[in-house]
N, C-alpha and C positions, 0 to 999 in steps of 0.2 A: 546360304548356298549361292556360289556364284552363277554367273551365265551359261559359264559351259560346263558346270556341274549338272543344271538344271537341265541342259542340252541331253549329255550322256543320260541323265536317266528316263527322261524320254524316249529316249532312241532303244534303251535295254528292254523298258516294257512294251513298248510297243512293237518290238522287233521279233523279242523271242514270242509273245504272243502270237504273232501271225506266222509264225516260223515253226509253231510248233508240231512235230509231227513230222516235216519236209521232207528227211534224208531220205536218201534211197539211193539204191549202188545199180548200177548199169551192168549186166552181166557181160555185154558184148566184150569183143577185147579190141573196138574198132573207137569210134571219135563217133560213138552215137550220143543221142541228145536226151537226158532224161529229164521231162517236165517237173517230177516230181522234188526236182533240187533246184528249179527257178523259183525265186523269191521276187516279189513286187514290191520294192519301199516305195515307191513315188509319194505313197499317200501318208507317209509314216518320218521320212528322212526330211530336211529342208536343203538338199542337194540341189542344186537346179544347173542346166549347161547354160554355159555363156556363149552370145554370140557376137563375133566381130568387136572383142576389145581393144580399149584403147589402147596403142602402142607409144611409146616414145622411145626418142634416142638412149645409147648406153650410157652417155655422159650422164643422161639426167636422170639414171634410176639408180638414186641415192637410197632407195628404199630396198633395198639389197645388198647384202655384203658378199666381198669374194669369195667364200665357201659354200653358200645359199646352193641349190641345187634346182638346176633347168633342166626342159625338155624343150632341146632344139632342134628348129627345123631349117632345111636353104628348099627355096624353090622358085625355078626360073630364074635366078639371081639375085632372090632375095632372100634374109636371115632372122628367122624371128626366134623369141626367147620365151618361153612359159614357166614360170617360176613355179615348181611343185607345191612351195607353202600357199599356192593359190590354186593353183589345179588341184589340188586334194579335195576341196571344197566344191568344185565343179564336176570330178569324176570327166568330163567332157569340154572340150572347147572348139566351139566350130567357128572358121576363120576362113583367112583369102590370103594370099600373096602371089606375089611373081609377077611377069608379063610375057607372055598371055598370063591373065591369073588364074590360080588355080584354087579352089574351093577343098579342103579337109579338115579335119576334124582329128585333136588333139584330147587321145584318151587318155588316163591315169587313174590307175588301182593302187592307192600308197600302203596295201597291209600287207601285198606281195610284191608294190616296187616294180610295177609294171608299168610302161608309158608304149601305148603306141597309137601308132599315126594311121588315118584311115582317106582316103581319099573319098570323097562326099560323091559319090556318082554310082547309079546304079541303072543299067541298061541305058545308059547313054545322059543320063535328066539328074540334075541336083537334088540334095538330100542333104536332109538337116537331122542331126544326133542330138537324144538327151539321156537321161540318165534316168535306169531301170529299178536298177536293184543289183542282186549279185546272182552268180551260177560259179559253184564249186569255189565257191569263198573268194570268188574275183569278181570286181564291179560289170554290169554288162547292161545294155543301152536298149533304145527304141529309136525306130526311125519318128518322125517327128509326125509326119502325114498320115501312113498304113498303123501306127504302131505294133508296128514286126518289130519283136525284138530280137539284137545282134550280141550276139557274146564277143568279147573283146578277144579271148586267147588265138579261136579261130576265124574271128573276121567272118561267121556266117549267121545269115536271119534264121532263124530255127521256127518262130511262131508268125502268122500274120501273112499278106498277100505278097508279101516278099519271102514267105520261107523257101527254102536252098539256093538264094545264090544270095553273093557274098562282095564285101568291100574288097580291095584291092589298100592292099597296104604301099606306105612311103618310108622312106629312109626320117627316121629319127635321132638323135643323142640326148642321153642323159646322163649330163655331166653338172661341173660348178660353172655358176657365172664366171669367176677367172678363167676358166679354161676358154669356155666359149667367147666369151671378148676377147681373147684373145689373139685368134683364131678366126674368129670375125666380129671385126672392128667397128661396121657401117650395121652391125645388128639393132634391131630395133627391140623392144621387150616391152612383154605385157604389164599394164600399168595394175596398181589397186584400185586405181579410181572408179570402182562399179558399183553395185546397188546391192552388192556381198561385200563388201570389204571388212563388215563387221565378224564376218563368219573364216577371215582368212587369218592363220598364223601371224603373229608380228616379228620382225626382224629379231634373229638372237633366238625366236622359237623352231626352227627347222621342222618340218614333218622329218617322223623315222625312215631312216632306209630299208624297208620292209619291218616286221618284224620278227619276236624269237617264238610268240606263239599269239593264238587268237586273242584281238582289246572285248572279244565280246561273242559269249557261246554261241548266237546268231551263224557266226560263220561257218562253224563246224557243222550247225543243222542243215546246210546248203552242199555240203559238199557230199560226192557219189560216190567217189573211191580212192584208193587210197595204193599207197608202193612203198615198202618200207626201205628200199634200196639206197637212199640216201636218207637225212631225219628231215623232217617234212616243210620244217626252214628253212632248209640249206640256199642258199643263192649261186643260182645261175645266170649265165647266159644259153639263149635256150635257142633253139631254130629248128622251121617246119619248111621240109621243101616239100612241092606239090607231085604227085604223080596221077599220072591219069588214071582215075576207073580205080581208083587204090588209096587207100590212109596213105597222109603225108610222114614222108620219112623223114623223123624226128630225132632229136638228138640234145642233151642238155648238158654246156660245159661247165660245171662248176667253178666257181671262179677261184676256189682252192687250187684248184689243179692246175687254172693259168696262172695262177701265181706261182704253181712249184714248176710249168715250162717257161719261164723265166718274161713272160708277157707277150708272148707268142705262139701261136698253135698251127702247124699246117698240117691240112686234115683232107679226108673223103668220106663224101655221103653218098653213100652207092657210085657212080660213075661221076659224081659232082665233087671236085675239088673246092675247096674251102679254107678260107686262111681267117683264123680269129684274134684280136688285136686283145692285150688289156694294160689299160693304164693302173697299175696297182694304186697310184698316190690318193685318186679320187675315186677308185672302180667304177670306170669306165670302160665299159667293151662292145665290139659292133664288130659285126662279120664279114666277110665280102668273098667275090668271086676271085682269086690271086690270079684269074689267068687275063694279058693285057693285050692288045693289038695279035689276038688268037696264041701269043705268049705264055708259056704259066711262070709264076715268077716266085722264087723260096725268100722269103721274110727272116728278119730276126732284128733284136732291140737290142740296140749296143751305141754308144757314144762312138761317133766322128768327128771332129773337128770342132770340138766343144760341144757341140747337140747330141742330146740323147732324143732317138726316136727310133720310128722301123724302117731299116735297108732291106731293101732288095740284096740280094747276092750278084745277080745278072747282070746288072748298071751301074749301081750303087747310090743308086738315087734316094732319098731322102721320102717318106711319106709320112702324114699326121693321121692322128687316130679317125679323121672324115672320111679316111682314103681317097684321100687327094695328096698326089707328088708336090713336096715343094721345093727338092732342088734337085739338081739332078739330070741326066739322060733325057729322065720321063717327064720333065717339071710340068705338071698341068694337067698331067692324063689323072682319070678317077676310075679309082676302081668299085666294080660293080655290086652293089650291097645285094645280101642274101636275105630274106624274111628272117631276121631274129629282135628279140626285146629280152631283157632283164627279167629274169622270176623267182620266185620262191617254189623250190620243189613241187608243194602240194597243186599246189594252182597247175603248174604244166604238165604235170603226169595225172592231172586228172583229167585235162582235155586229150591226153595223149598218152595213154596206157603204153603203148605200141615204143615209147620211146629210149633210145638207149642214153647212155650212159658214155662221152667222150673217158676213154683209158681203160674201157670196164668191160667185158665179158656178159655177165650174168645176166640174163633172160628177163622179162616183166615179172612182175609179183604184184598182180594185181588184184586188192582185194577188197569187202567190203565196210566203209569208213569206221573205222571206233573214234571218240574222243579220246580212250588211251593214247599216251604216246607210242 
């Protein structure tokens, strides 16, 4: 038996063991929090977060091919690259960039193919993230000091002297390293050189881009509820905008569907206008506010002048999927990202019952979880 044979079954017995019994369905029909479906592997998984890896240049990360899959961040004018077949292994990466620099923490759930970005600060003081266990079959974290635990979907502490209030999320991409070198040039990327490197995918092995169902019954024991309104792997792009004193108004776009609006969607979320991007080549998609100098601006992806990218109608300026102009009228203006990350059905209509359906009509169906399909 090899290594990560040995690994997995480890992980099977000792997982459903302590798993056993967990499910339980939340009857609210709001984004309440049911203890009953938090899992604790700390003491069971050999996960652990990294902090402050080492980065190098793009030239020298030979240790990645151009289809490899990143989760990139810019902040304050700087670009860093976290290679998924390494963050799967960390579930968490807490880090620094920019100037002023800014301290955040670089999440990743690879069984729903979720990545997001959390800003390390809470009521004004720094904060370091590690890796929990899961809630509703998605990876979810601890602060490192109070150990409050934070659920990733919703960015909020649920247990511990930090329960209800919440990270403050950042603009992320999860694309190919081609894209993103591309794109930016002077990015830096996380190296393998760490004290896991034996625990991290080798080149040629990619972590999956979600999956088509659970690597391990564990998951399903975790999760509270359930929506049959798409099949419960379908992959989204998903977004939670906040309203006061109210569930966030939610909404998940399939990424079928941007594919069949031709890689562009301009939308509204209650009085919130929304334009959503998708690069079908790599599925890559990221959201943004379309309106610019108090402007609103209509999108569409059509080849100009030998590029294919998204025009404005109004200018005709040129934007990349960062939403950032790059020729154009507007060259240089960015537009403004809205809270969204990549999901697997089940995972965001379980934190988000409430949520609809970009094309679709039909009401929540919320109900509670079976292993059935």
């Amino acid at each position: 038996m090899n290594r990560r044979s040995q690994f997995l079954l480890v992980l099977i017995s000792g997982m459903a063991l302590m798993l056993s019994g967990s499910a339980a369905f939340a009857q609210s029909d709001t984004m309440d929090f049911d203890p009953k479906g938090l899992w604790d592997g700390r003491k069971v998984v050999p996960f652990k977060a990294l902090d402050d890896p080492k980065m190098v240049k793009a030239s020298e990360a030979t240790f990645l091919s151009d289809d490899d899959y990143i989760l990139g961040v810019s902040v304050n004018g700087e670009s860093r690259a976290y290679p998924t077949r390494f963050a799967w292994f960390h579930h968490v990466i807490n880090d620094k960039a920019g100037k002023p620099e800014v301290r955040y923490a670089v999440t990743y759930c690879s069984v729903c193919n979720t990545g997001i970005r959390f800003d390390n600060v809470v009521d004004g003081k720094p904060v370091m993230i590690d890796f929990f266990g899961l809630y509703n079959g998605v990876a979810c974290f601890a602060e490192r000091e109070s150990q409050s635990v934070l659920l990733q979907v919703s960015g909020q502490f649920v247990t511990g002297s930090l329960k209800g209030k919440s990270l403050k999320t950042g603009p992320l991409l999860d694309t190919t390293w081609k894209e993103w070198k591309t794109r930016h040039p002077d990015t830096l990327v996380m190296s393998p050189d760490t004290p896991y490197s034996r625990g991290y995918r080798a080149k040629g092995d990619p972590e999956p881009r979600g999956y088509d169902k659970f690597p391990l019954r564990f998951f399903s024991q975790s999760m509270t509820r359930q929506d049959k309104r798409l099949p419960r792997f379908e992959k989204t792009l998903a977004i939670a905008l906040p309203v006061p004193n109210a569930a966030p108004l939610a909404r998940a776009y399939p990424i079928a569907a941007l594919r069949d609006a031709g890689g562009v969607v301009t939308d509204k979320m209650g009085e919130t206008p929304v334009v959503v991007f998708l690069d079908s080549r790599t599925v890559t998609a990221a959201a943004y506010s379309p309106v610019v100098d108090n402007k609103p601006l209509t999108f569409e992806l059509r080849a100009a002048d030998g590029k294919v990218g998204y025009y404005d109608r109004e200018t005709g300026s040129l934007w990349d999927i960062d939403g950032v102009a790059e020729e154009g009228k507007l060259k240089g203006k960015t537009l403004s990202a809205v809270p969204n990350h990549l999901s697997q059905w089940y995972g965001w209509v379980a934190y988000f019952p409430q949520t609809s359906i970009y094309g679709r009509n039909d009401p929540p169906k919320t109900e509670e979880w079976t292993d059935a399909p």
